[in-house]
N, C-alpha and C positions, 0 to 999 in steps of 0.2 A: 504494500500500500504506500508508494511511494511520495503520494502526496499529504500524507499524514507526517512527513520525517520536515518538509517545508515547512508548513502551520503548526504556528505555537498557539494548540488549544487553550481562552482566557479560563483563568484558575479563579478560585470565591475564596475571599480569607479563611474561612472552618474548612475548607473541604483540603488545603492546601497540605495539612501533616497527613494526609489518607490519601490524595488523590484518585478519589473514586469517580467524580466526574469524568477524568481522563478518559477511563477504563469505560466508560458509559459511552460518551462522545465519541473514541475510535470504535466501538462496536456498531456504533450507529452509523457511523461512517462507512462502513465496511461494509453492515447489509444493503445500504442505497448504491457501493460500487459495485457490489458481485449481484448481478441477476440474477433473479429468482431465489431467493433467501428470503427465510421465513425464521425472523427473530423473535424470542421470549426473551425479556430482558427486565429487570425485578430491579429494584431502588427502592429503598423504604422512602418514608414522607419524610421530607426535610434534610433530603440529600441532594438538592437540586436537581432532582428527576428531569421534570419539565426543559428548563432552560438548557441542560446537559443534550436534551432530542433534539431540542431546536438547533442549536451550536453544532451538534456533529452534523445534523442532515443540511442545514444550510450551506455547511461549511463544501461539502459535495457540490450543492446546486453553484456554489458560487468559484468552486477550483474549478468544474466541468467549464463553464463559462470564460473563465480565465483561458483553459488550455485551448478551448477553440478558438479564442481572439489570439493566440500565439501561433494556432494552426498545428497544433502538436495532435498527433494520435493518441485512442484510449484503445486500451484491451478491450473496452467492454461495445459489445455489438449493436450498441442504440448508438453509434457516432454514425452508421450506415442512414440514419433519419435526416441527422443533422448537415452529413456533407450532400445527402437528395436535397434538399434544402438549398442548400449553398448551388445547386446547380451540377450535381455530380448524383448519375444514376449510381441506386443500390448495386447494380451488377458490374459494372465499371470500379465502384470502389472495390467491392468481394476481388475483382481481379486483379487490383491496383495492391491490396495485400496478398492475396496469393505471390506474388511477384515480386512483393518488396526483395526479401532475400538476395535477388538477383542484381537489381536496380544500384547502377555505379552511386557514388554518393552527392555529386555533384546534382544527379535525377529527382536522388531523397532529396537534398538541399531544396529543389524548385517545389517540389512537391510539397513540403512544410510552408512553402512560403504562397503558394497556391490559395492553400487550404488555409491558411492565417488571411490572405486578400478575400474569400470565400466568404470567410467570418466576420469577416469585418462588412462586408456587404451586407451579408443578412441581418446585422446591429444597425446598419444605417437604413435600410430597407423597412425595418419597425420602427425607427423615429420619423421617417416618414410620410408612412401608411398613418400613425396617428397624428400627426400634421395636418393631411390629407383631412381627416375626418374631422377635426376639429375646423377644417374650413369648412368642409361642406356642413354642417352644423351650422354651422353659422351663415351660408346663404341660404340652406334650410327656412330657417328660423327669419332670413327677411323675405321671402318668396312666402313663409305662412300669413306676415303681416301683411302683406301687399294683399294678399288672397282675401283676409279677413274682411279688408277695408272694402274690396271689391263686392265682396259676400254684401255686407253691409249695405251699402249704397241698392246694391239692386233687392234685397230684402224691402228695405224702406217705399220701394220705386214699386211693388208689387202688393206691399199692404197699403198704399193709397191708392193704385186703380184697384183694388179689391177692396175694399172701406166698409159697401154694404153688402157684398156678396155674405149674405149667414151662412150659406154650404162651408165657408172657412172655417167656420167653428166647429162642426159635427165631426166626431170621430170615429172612426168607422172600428168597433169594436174588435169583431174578426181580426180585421188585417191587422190590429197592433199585435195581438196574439201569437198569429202565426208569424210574424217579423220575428217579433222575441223568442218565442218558444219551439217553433219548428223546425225537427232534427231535420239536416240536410239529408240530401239521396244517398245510399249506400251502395256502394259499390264492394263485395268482396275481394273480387280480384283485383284489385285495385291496391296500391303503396300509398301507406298514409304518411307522412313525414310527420316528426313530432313540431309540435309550436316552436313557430320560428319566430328568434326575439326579434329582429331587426323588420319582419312585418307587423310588431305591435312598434316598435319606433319611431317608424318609417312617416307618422303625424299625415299621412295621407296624401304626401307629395309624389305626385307625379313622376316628376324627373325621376326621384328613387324610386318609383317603382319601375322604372328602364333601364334601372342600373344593370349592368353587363354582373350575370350572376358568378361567373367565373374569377372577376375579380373581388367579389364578395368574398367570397370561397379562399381565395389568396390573400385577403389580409388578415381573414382569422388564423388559415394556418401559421401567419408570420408573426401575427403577435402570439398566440400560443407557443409560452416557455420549451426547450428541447425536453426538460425532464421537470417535474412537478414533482411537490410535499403535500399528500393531503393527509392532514390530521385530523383525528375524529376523537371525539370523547362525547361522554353520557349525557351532557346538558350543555346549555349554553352558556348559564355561569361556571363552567368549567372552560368551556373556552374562553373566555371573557379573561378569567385568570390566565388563559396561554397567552394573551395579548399581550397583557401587563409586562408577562416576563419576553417575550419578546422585544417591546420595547427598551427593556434593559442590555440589550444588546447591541453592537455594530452594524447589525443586518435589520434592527427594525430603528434606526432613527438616534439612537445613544451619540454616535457623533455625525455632525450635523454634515451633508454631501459625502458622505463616504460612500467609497468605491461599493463596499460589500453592501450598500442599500439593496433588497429584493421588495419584489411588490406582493401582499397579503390579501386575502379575500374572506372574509366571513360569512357565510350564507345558510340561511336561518328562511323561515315560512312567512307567508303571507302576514301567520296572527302576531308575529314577532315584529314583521316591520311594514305593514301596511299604517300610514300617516292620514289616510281620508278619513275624518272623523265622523263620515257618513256610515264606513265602512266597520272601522273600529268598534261602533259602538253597538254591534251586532253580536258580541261577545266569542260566541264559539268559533273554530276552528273552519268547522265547516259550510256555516254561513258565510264568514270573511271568505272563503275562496272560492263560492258560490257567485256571491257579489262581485269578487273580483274579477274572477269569468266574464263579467254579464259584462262592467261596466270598461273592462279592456280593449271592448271590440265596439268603437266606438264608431264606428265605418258606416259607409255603405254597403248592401250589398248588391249583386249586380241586379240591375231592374227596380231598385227601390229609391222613393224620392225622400226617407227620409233615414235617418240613421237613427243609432240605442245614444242614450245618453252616455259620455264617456269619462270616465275620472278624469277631473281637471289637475292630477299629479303626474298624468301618462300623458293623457290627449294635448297636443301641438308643445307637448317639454322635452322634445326630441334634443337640444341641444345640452337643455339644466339635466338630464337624464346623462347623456357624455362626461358631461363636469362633473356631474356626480359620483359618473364611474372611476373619470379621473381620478379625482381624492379620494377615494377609497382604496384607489393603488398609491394613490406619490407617500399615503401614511397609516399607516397598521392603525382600524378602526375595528373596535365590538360592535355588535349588533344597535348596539343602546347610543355609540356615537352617531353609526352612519344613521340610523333613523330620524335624530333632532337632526343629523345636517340635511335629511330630505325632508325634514319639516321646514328649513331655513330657508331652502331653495326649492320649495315649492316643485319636487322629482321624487318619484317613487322608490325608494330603497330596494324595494323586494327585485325590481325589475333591473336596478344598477347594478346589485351584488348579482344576480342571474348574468350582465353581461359582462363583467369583470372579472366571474370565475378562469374563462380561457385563458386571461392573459396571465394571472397571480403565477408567483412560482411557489407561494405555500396557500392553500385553502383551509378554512377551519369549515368545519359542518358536522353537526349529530351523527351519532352511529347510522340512524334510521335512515336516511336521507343518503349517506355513501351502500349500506346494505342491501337495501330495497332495490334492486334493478329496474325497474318502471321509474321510480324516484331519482335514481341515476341519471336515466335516459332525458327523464323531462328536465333537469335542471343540466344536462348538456358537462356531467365528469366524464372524463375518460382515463379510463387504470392506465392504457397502455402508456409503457413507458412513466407513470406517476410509482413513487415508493408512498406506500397506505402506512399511516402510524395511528394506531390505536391508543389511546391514551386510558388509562384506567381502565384497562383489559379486560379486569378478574369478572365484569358485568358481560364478557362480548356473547356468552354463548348465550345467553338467556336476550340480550339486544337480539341475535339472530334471529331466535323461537318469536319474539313479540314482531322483529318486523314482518313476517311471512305469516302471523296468527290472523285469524278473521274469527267476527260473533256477528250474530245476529239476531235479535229478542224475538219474541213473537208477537209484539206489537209494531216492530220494523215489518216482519215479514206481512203483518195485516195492511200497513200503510205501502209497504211498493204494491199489493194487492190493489187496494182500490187508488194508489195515484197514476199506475201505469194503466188499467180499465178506464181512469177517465181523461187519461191522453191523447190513449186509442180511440176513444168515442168522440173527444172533440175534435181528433185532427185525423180523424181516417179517409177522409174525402182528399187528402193532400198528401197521405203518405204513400210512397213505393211500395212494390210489393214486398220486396227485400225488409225495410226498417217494420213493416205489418208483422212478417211471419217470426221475426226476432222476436219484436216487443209480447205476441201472443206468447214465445215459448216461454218470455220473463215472466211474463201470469201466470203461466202454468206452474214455473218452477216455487214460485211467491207462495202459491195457494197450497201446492203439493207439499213443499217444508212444512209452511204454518199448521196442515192438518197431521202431517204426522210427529211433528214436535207438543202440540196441542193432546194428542193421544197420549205423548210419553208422558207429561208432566199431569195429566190426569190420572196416570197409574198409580195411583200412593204405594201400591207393591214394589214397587222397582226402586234402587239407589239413589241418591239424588243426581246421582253422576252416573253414566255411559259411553263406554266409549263403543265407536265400532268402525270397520274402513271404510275407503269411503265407498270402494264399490259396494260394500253390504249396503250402506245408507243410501246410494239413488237407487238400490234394489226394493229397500224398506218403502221409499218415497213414490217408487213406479218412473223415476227418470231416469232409468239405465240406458234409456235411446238416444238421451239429449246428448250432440256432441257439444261437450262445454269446452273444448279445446276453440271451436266455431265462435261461439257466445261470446267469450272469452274476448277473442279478437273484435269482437263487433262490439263492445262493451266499450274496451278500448280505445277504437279506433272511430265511431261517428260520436262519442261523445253524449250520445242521449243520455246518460244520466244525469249529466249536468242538466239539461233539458228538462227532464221527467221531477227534478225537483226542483230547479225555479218554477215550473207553472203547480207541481203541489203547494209550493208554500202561498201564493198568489191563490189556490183555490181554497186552501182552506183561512181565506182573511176575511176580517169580516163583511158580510153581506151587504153592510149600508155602505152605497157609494157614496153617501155623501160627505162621511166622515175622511176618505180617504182619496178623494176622484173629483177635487176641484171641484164640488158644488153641483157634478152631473149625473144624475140619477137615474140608473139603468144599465150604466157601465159595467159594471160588477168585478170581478175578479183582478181585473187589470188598474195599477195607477196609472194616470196620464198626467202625464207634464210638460209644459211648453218651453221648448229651448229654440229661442227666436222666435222663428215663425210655426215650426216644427211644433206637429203633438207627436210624442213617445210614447210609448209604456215601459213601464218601469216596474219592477216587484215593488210592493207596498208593505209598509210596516212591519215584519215577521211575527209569527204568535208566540206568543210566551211558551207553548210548546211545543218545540218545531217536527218537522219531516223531514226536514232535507237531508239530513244522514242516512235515510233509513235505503234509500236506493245505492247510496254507495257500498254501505254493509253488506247488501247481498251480490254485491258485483264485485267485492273483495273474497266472499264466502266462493262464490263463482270461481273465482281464479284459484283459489286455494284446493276447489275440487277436481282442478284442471290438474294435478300434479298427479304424479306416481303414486299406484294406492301403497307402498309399501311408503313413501316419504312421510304421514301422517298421520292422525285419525279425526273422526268429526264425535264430538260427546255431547250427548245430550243432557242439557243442564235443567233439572225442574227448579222452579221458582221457590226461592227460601230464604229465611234471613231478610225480609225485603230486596232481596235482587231478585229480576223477572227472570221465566222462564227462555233458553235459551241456546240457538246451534252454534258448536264453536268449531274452529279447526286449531287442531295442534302441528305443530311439524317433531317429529320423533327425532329427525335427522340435522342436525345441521349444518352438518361440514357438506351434506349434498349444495347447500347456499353458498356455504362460507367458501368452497373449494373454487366457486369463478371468479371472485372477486383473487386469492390469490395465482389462479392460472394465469388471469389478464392483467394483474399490477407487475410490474417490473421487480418489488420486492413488497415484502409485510411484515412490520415491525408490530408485536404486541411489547407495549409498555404498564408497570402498574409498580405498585407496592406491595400488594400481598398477591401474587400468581400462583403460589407454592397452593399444590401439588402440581408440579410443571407437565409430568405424563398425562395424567388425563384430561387439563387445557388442550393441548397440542392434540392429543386423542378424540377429542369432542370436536374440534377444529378440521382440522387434520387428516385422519387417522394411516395416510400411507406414508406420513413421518413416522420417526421413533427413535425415543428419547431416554436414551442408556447411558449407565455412569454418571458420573459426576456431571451437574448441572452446566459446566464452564467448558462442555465439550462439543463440537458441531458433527452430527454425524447425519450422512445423505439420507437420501429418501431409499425406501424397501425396494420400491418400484424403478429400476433401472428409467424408465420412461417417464417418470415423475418430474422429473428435472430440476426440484427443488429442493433446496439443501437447508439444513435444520440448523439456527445457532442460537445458544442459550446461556447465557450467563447472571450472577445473580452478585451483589454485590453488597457489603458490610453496612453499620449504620453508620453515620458520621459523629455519633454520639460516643463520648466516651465509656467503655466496658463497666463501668462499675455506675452509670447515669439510668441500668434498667434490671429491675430484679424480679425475674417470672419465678413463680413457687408454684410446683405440681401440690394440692391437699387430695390425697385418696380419702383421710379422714377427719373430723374434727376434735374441738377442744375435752370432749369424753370419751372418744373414740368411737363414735357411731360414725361407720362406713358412710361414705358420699358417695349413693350409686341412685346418683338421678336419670336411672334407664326409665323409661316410662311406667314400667309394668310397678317400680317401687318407688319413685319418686313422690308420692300422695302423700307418704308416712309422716304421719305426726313430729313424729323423733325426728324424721331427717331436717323436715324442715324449721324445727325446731335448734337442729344444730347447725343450721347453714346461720342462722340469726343470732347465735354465740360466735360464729366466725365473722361475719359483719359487723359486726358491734364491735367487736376485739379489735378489729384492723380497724374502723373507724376512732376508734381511743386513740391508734400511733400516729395515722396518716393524716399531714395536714391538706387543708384546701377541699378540692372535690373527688366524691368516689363513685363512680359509675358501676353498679350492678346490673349486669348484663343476662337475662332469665333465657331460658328457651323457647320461649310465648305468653304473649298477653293472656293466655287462658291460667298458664301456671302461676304468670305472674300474680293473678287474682286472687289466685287459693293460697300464695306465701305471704301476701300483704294479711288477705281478710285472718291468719292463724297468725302471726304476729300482733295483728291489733288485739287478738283476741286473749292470748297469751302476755300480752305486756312488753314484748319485744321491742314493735314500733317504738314504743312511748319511750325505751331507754335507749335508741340513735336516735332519736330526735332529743333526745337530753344532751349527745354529742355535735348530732347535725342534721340542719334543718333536711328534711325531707321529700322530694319529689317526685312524680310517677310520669313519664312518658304517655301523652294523652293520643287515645286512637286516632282522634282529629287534626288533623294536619293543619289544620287554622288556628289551632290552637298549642301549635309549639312553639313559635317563637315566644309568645309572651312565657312561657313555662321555663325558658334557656334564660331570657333574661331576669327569670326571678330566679333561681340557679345560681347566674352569675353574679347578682345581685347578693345574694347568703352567702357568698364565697368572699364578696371583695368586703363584707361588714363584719367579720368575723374577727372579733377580739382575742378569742382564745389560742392559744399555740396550735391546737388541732382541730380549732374550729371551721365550720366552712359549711358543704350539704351535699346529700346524695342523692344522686341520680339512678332511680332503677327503670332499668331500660330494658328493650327484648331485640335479642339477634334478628336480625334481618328486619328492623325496622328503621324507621326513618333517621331515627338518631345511630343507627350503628355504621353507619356509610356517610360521606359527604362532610359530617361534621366535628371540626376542628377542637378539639378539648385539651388544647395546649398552656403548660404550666401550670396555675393553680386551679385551671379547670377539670384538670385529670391527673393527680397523682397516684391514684389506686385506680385500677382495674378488678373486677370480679367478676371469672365468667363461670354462671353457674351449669353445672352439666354440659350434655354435649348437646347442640341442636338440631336433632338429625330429622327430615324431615317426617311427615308421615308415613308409613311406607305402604299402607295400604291406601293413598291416595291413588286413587284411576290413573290419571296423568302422569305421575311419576313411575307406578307400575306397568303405565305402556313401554316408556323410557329405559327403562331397565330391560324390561324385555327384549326390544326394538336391539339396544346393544345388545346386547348376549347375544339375538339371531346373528348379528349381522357383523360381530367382532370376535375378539378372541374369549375366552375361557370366562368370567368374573370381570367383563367389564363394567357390567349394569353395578354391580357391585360398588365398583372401582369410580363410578359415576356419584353414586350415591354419599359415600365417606366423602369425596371429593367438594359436594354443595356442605356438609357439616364444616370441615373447614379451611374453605375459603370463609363460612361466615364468622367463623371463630377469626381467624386472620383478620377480616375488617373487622371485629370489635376493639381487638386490642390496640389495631391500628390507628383508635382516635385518640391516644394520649403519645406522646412524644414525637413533639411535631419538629423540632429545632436544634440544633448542635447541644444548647444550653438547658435542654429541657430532662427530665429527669420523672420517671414514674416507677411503681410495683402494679405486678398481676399476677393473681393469685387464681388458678385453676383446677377450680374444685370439683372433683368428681374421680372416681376409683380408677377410671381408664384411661389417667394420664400416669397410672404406674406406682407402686406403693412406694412405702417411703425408702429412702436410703436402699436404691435399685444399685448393687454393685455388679453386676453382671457385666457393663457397659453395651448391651444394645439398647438400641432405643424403641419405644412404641409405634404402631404403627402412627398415633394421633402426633408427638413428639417428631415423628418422622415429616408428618404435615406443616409444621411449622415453620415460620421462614427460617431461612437459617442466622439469621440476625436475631432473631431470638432464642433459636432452641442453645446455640453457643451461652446464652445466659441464663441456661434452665438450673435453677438449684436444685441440692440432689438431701434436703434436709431428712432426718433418722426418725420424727417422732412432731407432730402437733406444736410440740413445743419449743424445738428445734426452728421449723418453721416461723413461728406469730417471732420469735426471740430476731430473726433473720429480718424480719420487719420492721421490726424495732428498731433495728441496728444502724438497715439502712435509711430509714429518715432522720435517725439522729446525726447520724456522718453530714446527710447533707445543710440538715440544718449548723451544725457546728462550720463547715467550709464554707458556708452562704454569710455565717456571720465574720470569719474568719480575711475575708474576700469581698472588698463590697465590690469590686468592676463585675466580679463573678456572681453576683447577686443582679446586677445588673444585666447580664447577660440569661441570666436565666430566668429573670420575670420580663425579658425583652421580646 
């Protein structure tokens, strides 16, 4: 890797006696130079994970770039893209190195210098092509004004020789109808192209619509980067933090025109960054993109005299829409900036980042949105030649399963019932045969689920849950004929369901035109509104409880029944707990998803904190990798024809060894065994003695203690027997008390009374505890650094249900279809990883310093001299398990607690920079 020996990787003052960043950055560096590498690569929090991905992958994007403006050759086979580019066929080059060997030096000499002139052309060829554009933009934008004024004058010149014509005023109900709501002809055989942005741009000019397409076509490829970073994580305020640390770097803006500036792109949804507060204020997800549809297509269409109303953030801001794009590349923007600067300049965000994607050399975007292939397609990524970096991993396989899952209630299935029945009955005089015979088979298939989902959840005999394939299920339903591969496509491709539920939401509004139809009584279903001279229609007010979902559901449920019956299963869900009754698809499989995404990237880097257990990520992912020996080893793929090569490494905390002390308790302070397996977990006694260990370590540990349960249901039964017992009453004599509330509206104010009892706390060990449940809101995501988390407690192990349906398809599903005890190997796998992110929310920082105590029998009795380790021990990062104590007796243990918060307190007061540093 000879360009790692030139770049001196920037070092962070804590990380500099360890240099673990290094080790991070060259790994990264290394899976973006070798094609087809498929990296694991583990960093606990507060070891500069993040900014380490950014630094090594940029650093590639930005040497590649370097060496081509030098004209130097790479080993690696995507420079065949770059010199076709330069004007040099792929086949000409292949022969150009087949040959080098031979080639006198004087030949290499001209050849280097070729391909540097090459390079150098294709840099000046994108400055510009955006030159280019930004003029035409701008006589764009005076050919709109010129137009308007013209518009204008002859509007005026036509509503005075019309003055008393009253036919001006009448609007002809029908026709607004079918303008708005009628799906165009369908053609099957027929190539649909996805939405092209530069015809929502295009502000209805003419001249661009003559544009010569082929030179279209050649400035996006030129401004499209040779190789792209698309990194993905779980939310967007996780990207939002990738920004921040971006920023801090050379490559996003830290010094001011440097060389190594790259341009960034954030790209986020409609409800994220849609700025029309017409649009906005329609709440859900689904409605804003409904709306958005409608009011994008602000045009004519061919034969018609008037057009759809058009968001006045898209319509004729072809230019503010460029500017927009612009600044979102000259400076690394979150979601949350670009949107007030499309609120500033009056240009739609959603549609800016949509065109700025091609050019970024790094992208930020949700798992959903890079996974989803349709989602791919329409916002216009391309893998090839992009290296994909997953950020906070340990979630991807379960992101897989939600992106590819479909439901649908059986109040959805009754509403596509009667809103496609009365689509077809208002506009069947106007439909093709083709969109007719579709739309009957969606009624069929609407009415066929609803009755035989209706049937299951009337069975009070039956599970609440079923699953079955799906071929059983279009057997059960009588649509074993329907080809939904066909459906499928035509769902897709003309669009009707966008159709089918803007005119449901419109029919079922209310009745009186007059509340909502400018004063004209008879109109009904349609608003009308006057833009200029122009009557519209327009959807009207939305109901408080909408439909419009309800035809995407089953057209998502559609596509998921389109798959491999062995890929899934569909379960029938009867109505419980207040959730309705309901058909869902699962995906069993996910590496069938996961494995295109990395066939077609050039490389896929998984990054996270807790990965560990690395074999069965990579296995769920994967599975014709395999991941032997020591973690810090690359070993190829099984499959000779695989061609992708496996690297993994895992790397130390930056925290110093004696800053973290894990305590296995098999038993407590009486010796009653801690074997919170489910079947004995209830016991009186046990939980009786979990609450002498809480209490205990509550006495030493100052600040905050986070008690980590196996579920809200257990949690219930150890609170309601401590209050009952007296337990409660004596930690809340230590420290204030708090319980993780199942409402998620209601955790922030519960973290800030939390933090609130921590920072008021007078006594040396005073502060309050937080009992929390694995795999809930607070055991992911959230930062419990310094005196918000000195103690940890995870009580038992929390393995899931195992006679849950879902899980036991999964289990199965592997074992068919892998090796020996994979479903197994799957199972232990989800316990912990969630063990992993529980512990994972105390010691977030160099300076930071916490205990976890892991109580339960199965992390091994006490004082284990044998020296192997457990299989759960085995699971643990290795940044932890290196600091697993190996205490002889209860009292061994609580004395080891003691020990170590006295030390720190003693060196904290002994040390104020060091005090400093640690409540920093």
């Amino acid at each position: 890797m000879p360009a790692l020996a030139r770049r001196d990787f920037p070092s962070f003052p804590y990380a500099a006696p360890y240099g673990i960043q290094k080790d991070l950055m060259r790994r990264v560096y290394d899976a973006c130079e070798r094609k087809k590498t498929f990296g694991v690569f583990e960093s606990p929090t507060g070891t500069g994970k993040t900014l380490s991905v950014l630094i090594g992958a940029l650093s590639w994007i930005d040497d590649r770039r370097r060496r081509r403006l030098r004209g130097e050759t790479s080993s690696s086979d995507s420079e065949d893209a770059v010199e076709a580019a330069a004007g040099r066929g792929a086949a000409a080059a292949a022969a150009g190195r087949g040959a080098a060997d031979d080639e006198p030096d004087w030949l290499k000499e001209y050849d280097a210098k070729r391909r540097k002139t090459d390079a150098d052309s294709v840099e000046k060829r994108r400055q510009e092509i955006r030159r280019e554009m930004r003029e035409r933009a701008s006589k764009a934008e005076q050919r709109a004004i010129l137009r308007r004024d013209a518009e204008k004058r002859l509007r005026e010149q036509i509503a005075s020789a019309n003055a008393n014509a009253e036919t001006r005023s009448e609007v002809d109900k029908y026709t607004a109808e079918e303008r708005e709501f009628l799906v165009d002809e369908y053609d099957s055989s027929a190539e649909h192209a996805v939405e092209d942005l530069r015809t929502l741009l295009r502000d209805g000019d003419d001249e661009s619509d003559d544009e010569d397409e082929s030179a279209r076509r050649e400035e996006d490829e030129a401004l499209r980067p040779a190789q792209q970073i698309i990194l993905c994580s779980r939310t967007h305020s996780q990207l939002t933090q990738v920004i921040g640390e971006l920023r801090k770097t050379v490559f996003g803006g830290k010094v001011e025109g440097a060389p190594e500036m790259v341009t960034a792109a954030a790209v986020a949804g409609r409800a994220q960054l849609c700025v029309n507060p017409a649009v906005k204020s329609l709440g859900s997800a689904a409605r804003i993109n409904e709306r958005c549809l409608d009011m994008s297509r602000g045009k004519k269409k061919p034969g018609e005299k008037e057009k759809h109303k058009a968001c006045p953030f898209l319509s004729k801001r072809r230019k503010a829409l460029l500017e927009l794009k612009e600044a979102a590349l000259a400076k690394p923007m979150d979601i949350e900036d670009l949107a007030k600067l499309g609120e500033t300049r009056r240009a739609c965000p959603y549609y800016a980042a949509r065109s700025a994607l091609p050019e970024a050399d790094l992208v930020l975007m949700p798992y959903a949105s890079l996974l989803h292939a349709d989602t791919r397609e329409t916002l216009g990524v391309r893998l090839e030649n992009a290296v994909v970096v997953f950020d906070e991993a340990h979630n991807l396989v379960d992101a897989v399963h939600n992106s590819y899952g479909a439901a649908a209630t059986l109040d959805q299935l009754n509403d596509v019932d009667d809103m496609v029945t009365a689509y077809v009955e208002r506009f069947k005089t106007r439909l093709s045969a083709s969109n007719l015979r579709y739309l009957r088979t969606l009624t069929n298939i609407a009415r066929a689920f609803a009755k035989t989902l209706a049937k299951e959840s009337d069975d009070e005999t039956k599970a609440r849950k079923r699953l079955t394939t799906l071929n059983d299920f279009l057997f059960e339903c009588g649509q074993d004929t329907v080809n939904m591969f066909s459906l499928r496509k035509y769902l897709k491709e003309s669009k009707v369901a966008h159709k089918i539920a803007s005119y449901g939401e419109c029919s079922r509004a209310d009745a009186n035109a007059e509340e909502w139809a400018s004063g004209r009584p008879g109109v009904g279903r349609v608003k009308i509104e006057k833009i200029g001279d122009a009557n519209v229609a327009v959807a009207p007010t939305p109901s408080p409880n909408p439909r419009v979902g309800a035809v995407h559901a089953l057209s998502s449920l559609i596509e998921a029944l389109a798959s491999a019956d062995s890929d899934g299963r569909i379960v029938y869900e009867r109505a419980a707990d207040g959730e309705p009754a309901k058909l869902r698809f699962i995906l069993l499989d996910a590496a069938s998803r996961f494995r295109r995404v990395v066939d077609a990237a050039r490389s896929v880097i998984l990054v996270g904190g807790t990965l560990a257990p690395f074999s069965e990520l990579v296995a769920q992912l994967y599975p014709e990798l395999d991941v032997t020996g020591s973690t810090t080893v690359s070993t190829p793929a099984r499959s000779p024809n695989a061609g992708v090569a496996l690297k993994t490494f895992t790397c130390g905390h930056i925290i110093p060894r004696d800053n973290l002390l894990a305590v296995p308790l098999p038993a407590g302070p009486t010796g009653v065994a801690l074997d919170f397996t489910h079947a004995s977990r209830s016991s009186a006694s046990l939980i009786d003695e979990l609450g002498r260990i809480v209490l205990n370590a509550c006495r030493v540990a100052p600040g905050g203690a986070c008690v980590f349960f196996p579920s809200f249901a257990y949690a219930d039964d150890v609170c309601a027997r401590w209050d009952a017992t007296g337990a409660m009453a004596a930690v809340r004599a230590v420290k204030d008390v708090y319980r993780e509330p199942r409402d998620g509206a209601a955790l922030e104010q519960c973290l800030r009374d939390y933090a609130a009892s921590i920072s008021r706390a007078t006594k040396p060990n005073g502060g309050a505890v937080l009992l929390c449940v694995v795999g809930g809101k607070l055991s992911e995501g959230i930062n419990f650094s310094d005196d918000l988390g000195r103690l940890v407690v995870v009580v038992g192990l929390p393995y899931a249900n195992v006679a849950d349906a879902e899980l036991r398809a999964r289990k199965d599903h592997l074992d068919a279809t892998g090796e020996r005890g994979r479903g197994r190997a799957y199972y232990e796998a989800l316990c912990a990883r969630a063990v992993n992110q529980s512990i994972g929310r105390a010691v977030r920082h160099v300076g930071d310093y916490a205990a976890v105590l892991l109580c339960d029998v199965r992390w091994g009795p006490f004082a284990s001299t044998s020296g192997k380790r457990g299989k759960h021990v085995q699971a643990l990062p290795e940044w932890i398990a290196r600091r697993l104590a190996t205490p002889t007796s209860y009292g061994d243990a609580h004395g080891a607690l003691a020990r170590f918060f006295r030390d720190k307190r003693i060196r904290i007061r002994a040390s104020p920079s060091r005090a400093a540093e640690t409540n920093g």
